[in-house]
C-alpha positions as a LaTeX table, in Angstrom:
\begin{tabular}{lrrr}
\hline
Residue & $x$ (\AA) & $y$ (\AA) & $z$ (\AA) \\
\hline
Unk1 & $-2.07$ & 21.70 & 18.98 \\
Unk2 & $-2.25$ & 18.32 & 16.72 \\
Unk3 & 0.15 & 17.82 & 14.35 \\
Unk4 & $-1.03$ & 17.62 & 10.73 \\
Unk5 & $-0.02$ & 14.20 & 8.93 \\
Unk6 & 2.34 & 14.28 & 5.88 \\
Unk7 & 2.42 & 11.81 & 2.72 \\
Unk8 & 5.25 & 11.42 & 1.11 \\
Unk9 & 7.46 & 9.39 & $-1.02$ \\
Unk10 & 8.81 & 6.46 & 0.28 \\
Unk11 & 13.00 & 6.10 & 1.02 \\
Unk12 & 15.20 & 3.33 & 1.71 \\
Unk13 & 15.52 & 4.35 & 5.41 \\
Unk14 & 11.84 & 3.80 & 5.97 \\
Unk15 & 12.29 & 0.46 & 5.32 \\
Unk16 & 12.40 & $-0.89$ & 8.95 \\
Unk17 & 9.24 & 0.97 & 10.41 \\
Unk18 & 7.58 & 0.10 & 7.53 \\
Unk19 & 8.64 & $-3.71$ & 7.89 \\
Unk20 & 7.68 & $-3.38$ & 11.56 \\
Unk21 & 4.33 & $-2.12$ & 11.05 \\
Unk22 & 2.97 & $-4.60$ & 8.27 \\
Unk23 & 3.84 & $-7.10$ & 10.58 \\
Unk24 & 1.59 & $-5.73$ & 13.26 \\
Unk25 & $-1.38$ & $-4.95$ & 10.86 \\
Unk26 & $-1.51$ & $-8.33$ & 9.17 \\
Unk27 & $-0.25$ & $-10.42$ & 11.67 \\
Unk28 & $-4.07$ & $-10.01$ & 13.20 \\
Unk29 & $-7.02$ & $-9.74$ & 12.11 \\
Unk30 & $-8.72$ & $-10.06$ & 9.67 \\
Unk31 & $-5.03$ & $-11.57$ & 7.53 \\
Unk32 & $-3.54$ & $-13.49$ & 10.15 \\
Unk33 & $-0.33$ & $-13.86$ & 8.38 \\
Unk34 & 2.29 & $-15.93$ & 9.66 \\
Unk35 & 5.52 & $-14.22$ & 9.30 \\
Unk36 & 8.57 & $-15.45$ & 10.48 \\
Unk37 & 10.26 & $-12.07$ & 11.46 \\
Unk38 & 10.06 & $-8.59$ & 11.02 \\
Unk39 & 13.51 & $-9.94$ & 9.51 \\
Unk40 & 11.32 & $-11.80$ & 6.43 \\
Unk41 & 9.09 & $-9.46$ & 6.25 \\
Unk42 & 11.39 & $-6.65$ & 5.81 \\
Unk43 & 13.37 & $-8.75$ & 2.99 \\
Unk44 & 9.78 & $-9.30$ & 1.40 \\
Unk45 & 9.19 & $-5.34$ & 1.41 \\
Unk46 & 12.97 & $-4.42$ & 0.49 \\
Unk47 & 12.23 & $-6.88$ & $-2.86$ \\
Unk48 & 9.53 & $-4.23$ & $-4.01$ \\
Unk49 & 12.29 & $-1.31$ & $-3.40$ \\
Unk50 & 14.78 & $-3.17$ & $-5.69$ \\
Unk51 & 12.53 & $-3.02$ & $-8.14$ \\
Unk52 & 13.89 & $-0.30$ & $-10.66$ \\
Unk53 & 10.43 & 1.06 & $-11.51$ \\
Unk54 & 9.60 & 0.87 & $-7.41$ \\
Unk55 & 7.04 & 3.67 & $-6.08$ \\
Unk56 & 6.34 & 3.96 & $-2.35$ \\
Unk57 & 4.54 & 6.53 & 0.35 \\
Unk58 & 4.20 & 6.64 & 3.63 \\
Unk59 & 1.81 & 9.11 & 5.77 \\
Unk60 & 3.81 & 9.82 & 9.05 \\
Unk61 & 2.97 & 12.12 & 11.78 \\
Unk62 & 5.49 & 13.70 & 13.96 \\
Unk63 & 8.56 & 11.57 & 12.18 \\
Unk64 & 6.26 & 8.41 & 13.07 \\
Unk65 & 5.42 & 6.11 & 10.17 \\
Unk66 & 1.37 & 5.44 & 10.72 \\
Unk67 & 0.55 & 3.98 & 7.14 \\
Unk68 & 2.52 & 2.79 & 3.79 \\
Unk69 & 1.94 & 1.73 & $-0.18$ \\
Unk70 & 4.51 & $-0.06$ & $-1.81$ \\
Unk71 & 3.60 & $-0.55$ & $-5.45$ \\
Unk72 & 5.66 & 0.45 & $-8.65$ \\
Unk73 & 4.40 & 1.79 & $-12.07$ \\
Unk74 & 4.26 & 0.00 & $-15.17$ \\
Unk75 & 4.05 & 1.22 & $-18.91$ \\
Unk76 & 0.90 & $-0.01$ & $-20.78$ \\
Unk77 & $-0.52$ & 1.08 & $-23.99$ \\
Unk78 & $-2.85$ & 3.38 & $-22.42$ \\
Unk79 & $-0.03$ & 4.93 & $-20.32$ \\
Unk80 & 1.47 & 4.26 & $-17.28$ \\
Unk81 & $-0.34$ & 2.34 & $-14.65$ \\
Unk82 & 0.69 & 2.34 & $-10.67$ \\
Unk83 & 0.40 & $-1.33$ & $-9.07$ \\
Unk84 & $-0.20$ & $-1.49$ & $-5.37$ \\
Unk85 & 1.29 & $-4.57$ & $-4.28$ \\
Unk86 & 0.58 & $-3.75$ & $-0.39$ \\
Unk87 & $-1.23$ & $-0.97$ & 1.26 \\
Unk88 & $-1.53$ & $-0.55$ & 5.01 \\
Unk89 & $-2.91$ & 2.02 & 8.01 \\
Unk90 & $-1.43$ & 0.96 & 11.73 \\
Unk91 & $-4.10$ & $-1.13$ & 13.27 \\
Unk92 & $-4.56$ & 0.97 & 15.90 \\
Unk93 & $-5.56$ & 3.93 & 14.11 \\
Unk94 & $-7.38$ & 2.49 & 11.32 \\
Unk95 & $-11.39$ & 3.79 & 10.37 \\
Unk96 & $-10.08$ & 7.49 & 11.53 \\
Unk97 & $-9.18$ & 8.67 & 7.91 \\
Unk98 & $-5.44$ & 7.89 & 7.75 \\
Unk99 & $-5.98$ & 5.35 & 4.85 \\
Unk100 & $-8.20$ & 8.14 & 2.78 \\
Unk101 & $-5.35$ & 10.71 & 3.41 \\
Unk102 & $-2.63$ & 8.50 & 2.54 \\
Unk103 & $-5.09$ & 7.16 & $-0.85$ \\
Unk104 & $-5.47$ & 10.98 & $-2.01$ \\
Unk105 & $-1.78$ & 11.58 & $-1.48$ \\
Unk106 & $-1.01$ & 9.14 & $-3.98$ \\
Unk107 & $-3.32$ & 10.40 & $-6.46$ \\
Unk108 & $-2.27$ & 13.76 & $-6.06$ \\
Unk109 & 1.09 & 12.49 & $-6.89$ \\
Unk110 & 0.04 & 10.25 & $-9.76$ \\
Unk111 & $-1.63$ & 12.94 & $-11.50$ \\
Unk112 & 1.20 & 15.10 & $-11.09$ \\
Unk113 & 3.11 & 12.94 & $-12.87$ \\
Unk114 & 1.13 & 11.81 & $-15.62$ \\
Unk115 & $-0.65$ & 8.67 & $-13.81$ \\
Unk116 & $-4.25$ & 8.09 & $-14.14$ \\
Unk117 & $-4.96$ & 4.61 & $-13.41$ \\
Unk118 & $-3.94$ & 2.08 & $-10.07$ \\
Unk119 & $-4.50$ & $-1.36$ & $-9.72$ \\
Unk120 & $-4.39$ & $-3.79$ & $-7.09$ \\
Unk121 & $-5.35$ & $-7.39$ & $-5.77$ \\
Unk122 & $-7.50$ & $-7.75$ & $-2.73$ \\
Unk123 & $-9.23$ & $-10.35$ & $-0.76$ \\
Unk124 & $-13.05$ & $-10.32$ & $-1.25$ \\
Unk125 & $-15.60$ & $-10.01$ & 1.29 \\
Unk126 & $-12.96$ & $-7.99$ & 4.03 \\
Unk127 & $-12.62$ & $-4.72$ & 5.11 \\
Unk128 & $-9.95$ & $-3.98$ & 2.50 \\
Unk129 & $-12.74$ & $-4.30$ & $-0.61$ \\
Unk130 & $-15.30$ & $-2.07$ & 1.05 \\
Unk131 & $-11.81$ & 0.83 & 1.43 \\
Unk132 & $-10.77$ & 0.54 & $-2.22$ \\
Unk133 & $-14.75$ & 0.50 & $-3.80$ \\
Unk134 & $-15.22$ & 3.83 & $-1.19$ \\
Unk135 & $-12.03$ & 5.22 & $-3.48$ \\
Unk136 & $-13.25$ & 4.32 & $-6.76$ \\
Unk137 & $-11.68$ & 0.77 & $-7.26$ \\
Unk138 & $-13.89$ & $-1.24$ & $-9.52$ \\
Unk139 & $-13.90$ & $-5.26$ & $-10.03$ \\
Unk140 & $-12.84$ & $-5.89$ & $-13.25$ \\
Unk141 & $-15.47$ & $-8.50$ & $-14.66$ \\
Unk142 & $-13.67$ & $-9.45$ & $-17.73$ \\
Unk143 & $-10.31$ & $-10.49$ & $-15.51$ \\
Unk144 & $-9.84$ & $-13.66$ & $-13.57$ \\
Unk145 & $-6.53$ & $-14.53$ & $-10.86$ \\
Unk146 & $-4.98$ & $-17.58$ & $-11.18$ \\
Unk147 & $-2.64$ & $-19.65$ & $-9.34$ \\
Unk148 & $-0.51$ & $-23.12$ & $-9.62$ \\
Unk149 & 0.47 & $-24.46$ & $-6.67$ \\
Unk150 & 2.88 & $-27.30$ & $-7.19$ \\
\hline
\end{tabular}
């Protein structure tokens, strides 16, 4: 009998797996990140958790983290938004629905608490785009990203 997978909200504990398996997923393709250590990487993540306002899920099956969102909310004058800062399925199980489960978990949550928009940055022309347009994510037109590297 297969185990059903579970989203849930994110805690402090999670914190290693989770560091442990972004460094997997972007460490290849198509990111090719170049991390340091699961060390850096899980000071990078742990930065997001220290943030007071701080919102994170995981989808786990069987006590084993497959997916996360780290992301935190932010009061506009519309109402509170919900930033995804990183979003992430295990490589090795990605295209089988894990990333739609974990995406409607979070809205279920979001709307249970009064949340009705997320926003997020991408890169264009990956995988990622086509995922986030398939959940309703829209380019905003009117907006622009800009750097300054110095």
């Amino acid at each position: 009998m297969e185990t059903k997978q579970n989203v849930r909200l994110m805690d402090k504990p999670d914190l290693g797996a989770c560091s442990e398996l972004m460094l997997k997923v972007f460490s290849g393709e198509p990111w090719f990140d170049q991390w340091d250590s699961v060390q850096h990487v899980q000071q990078y993540l742990g930065e997001f958790m220290d943030n007071p306002v701080f919102l994170g899920f995981v989808i786990e099956q069987d006590g084993q983290i497959l997916g996360a969102c780290f992301g935190h909310t932010k009061s506009w004058y519309s109402g509170k938004e919900y930033y995804i800062q990183e979003y992430y399925i295990d490589t090795d199980l990605q295209g089988g629905g894990l990333g739609s489960a974990l995406m409607h978990g979070i809205k279920e949550y979001l709307k249970s608490i009064n949340i009705h928009c997320m926003v997020l940055l991408t890169e264009k022309d990956l995988p990622a785009e086509d995922f986030y347009r398939k959940h309703g994510f829209e380019v905003k037109k009117d907006i622009i990203f800009m750097a300054n590297r110095f």
